[in-house]
C-alpha positions as CSV (number, residue, x, y, z in Angstrom):
1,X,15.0,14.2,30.7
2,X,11.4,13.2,29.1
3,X,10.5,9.7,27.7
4,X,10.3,11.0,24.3
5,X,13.7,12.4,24.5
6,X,15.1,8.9,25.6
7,X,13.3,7.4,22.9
8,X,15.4,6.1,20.0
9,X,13.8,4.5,16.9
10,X,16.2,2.8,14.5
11,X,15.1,2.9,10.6
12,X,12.8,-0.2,11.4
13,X,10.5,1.6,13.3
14,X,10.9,5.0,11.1
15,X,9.5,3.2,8.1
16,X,7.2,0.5,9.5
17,X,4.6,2.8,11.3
18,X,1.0,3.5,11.0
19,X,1.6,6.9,10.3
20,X,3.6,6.2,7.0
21,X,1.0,2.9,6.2
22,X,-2.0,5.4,6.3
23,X,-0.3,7.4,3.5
24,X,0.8,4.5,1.5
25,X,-2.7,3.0,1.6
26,X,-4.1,6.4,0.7
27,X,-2.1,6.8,-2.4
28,X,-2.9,2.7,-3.1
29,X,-6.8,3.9,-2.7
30,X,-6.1,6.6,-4.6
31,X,-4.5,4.8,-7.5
32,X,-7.3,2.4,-7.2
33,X,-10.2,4.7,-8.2
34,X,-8.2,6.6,-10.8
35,X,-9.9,5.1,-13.7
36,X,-13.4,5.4,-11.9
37,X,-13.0,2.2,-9.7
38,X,-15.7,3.0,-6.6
39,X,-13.8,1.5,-3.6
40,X,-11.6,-0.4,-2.8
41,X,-12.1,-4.3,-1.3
42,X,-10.2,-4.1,2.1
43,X,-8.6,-7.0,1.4
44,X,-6.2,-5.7,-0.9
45,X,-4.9,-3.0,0.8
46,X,-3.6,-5.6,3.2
47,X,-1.2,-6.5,0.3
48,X,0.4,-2.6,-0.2
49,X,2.6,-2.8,2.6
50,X,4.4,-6.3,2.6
51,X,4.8,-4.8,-1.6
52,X,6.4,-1.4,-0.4
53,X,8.1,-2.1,2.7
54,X,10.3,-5.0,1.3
55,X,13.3,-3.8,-1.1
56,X,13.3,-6.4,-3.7
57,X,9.6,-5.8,-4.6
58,X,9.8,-2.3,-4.3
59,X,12.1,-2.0,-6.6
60,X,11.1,-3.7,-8.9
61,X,6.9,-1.9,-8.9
62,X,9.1,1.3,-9.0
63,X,10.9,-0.1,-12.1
64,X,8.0,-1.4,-13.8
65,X,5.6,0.9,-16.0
66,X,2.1,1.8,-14.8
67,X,0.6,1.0,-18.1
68,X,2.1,-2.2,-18.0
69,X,0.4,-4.1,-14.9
70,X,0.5,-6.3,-12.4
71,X,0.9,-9.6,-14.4
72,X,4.0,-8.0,-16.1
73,X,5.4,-7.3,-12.8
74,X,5.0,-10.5,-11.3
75,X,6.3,-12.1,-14.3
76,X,10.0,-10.0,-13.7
77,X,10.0,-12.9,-10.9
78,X,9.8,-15.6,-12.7
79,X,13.5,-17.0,-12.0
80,X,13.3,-15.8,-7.8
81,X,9.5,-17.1,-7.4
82,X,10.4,-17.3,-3.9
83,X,10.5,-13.1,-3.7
84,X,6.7,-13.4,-5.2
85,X,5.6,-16.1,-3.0
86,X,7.3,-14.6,0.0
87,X,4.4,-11.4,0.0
88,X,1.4,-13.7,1.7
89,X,4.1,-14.6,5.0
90,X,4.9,-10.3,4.8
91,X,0.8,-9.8,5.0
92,X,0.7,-12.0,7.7
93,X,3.4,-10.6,9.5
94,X,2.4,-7.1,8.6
95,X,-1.6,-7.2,9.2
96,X,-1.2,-5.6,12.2
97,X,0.6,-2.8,11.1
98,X,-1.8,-2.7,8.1
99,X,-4.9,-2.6,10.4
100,X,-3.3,0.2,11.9
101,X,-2.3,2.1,8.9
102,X,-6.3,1.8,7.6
103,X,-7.0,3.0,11.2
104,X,-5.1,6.5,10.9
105,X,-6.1,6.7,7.1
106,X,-9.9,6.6,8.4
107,X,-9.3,8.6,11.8
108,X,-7.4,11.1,9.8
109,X,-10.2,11.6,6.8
110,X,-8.0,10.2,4.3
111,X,-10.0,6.9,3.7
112,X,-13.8,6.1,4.4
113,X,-14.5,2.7,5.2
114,X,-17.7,1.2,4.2
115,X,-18.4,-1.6,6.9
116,X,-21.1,-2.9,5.0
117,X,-19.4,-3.5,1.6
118,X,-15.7,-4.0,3.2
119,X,-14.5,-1.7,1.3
120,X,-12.6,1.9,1.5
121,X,-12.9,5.1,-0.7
122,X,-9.8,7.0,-0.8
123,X,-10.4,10.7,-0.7
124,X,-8.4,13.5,-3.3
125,X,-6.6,16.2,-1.6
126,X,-9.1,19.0,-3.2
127,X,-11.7,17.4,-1.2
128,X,-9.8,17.4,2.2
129,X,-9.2,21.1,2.2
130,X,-5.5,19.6,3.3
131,X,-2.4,20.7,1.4
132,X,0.3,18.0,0.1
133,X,2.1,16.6,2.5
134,X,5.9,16.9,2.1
135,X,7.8,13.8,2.5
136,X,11.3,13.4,3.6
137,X,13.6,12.8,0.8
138,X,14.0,8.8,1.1
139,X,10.3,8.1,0.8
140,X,9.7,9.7,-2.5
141,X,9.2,6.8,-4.4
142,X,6.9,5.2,-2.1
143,X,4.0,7.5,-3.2
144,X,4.0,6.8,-6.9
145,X,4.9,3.0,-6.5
146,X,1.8,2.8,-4.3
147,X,-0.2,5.0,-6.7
148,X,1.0,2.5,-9.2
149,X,-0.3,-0.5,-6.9
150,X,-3.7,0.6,-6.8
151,X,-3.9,1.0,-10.4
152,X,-3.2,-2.5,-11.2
153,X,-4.9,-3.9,-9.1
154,X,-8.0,-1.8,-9.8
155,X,-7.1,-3.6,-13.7
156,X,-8.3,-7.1,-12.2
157,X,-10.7,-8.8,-10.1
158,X,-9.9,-9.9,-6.1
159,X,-9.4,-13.5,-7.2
160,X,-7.3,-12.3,-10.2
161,X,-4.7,-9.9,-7.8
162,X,-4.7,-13.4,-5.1
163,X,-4.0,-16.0,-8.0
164,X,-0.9,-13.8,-9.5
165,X,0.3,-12.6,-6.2
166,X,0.3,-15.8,-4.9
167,X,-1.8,-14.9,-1.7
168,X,-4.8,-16.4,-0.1
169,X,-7.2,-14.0,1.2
């Protein structure tokens, strides 16, 4: 018997790894620059996974229209504030498993981190010679909701995304 095959992961650990945070922040970059946005500050993609890995706010980017924003969004909380204000103690608790997810996005080609500027630049899959990757079933929605992400974000300055999210940065 091997230590991998004595391994056991519960859904925890499926869900909330750097492999799956690499993609998410990826798609986030990607979403980012779709309108022509440069880069992305590293700042914010601190923010994708306490958004995505928590249920109530997940559901409720994957609910919201992509045209629509992230000040429409936030607004959907106005009567359970505490769900909004509860994202800063998730990036907290989830930086390191954010700084590992930008790790594996920039060991694996997906992101290119500028350590000058602080910032990373997402790269398209034509450009990676790399086909799609295929998802299991239960994390289809995570792609497009951190697409979506990136887009609004990309709508509104640093200050703008930390004043609405209630985050400090």
């Amino acid at each position: 018997m091997t230590a991998l095959s004595t391994l056991r992961l519960n859904e925890l650990d499926i869900v909330q790894n750097p492999a799956i945070g690499a993609y998410l922040i990826w798609q986030f970059a990607l979403g980012y620059q779709e309108d022509g946005a440069a880069e992305v500050p590293i700042p914010l993609a601190f923010l994708v996974l306490p958004m995505l890995l928590h249920r109530q706010t997940f559901d409720e980017v994957a609910s919201t229209r992509k045209a629509s924003g992230l000040p429409l969004f936030a607004a959907k909380f106005d009567k359970e504030r505490e769900i909004l204000m509860g994202i800063h103690g998730r990036a907290m608790q989830l930086r390191p498993l954010s700084l590992q997810s930008i790790g594996v996005a920039a060991t694996s080609k997906l992101v290119l981190i500028d350590y000058d500027t602080a910032q990373i630049h997402g790269y398209p899959l034509d450009l990676l010679d790399a086909p799609k990757p295929k998802l299991p079933e239960r994390l289809k929605g995570f792609a497009s909701a951190a697409d979506k992400v990136g887009y609004w974000f990309s709508k509104l300055g640093l200050a703008q995304v930390a004043s609405t999210l209630r985050v400090d940065f």
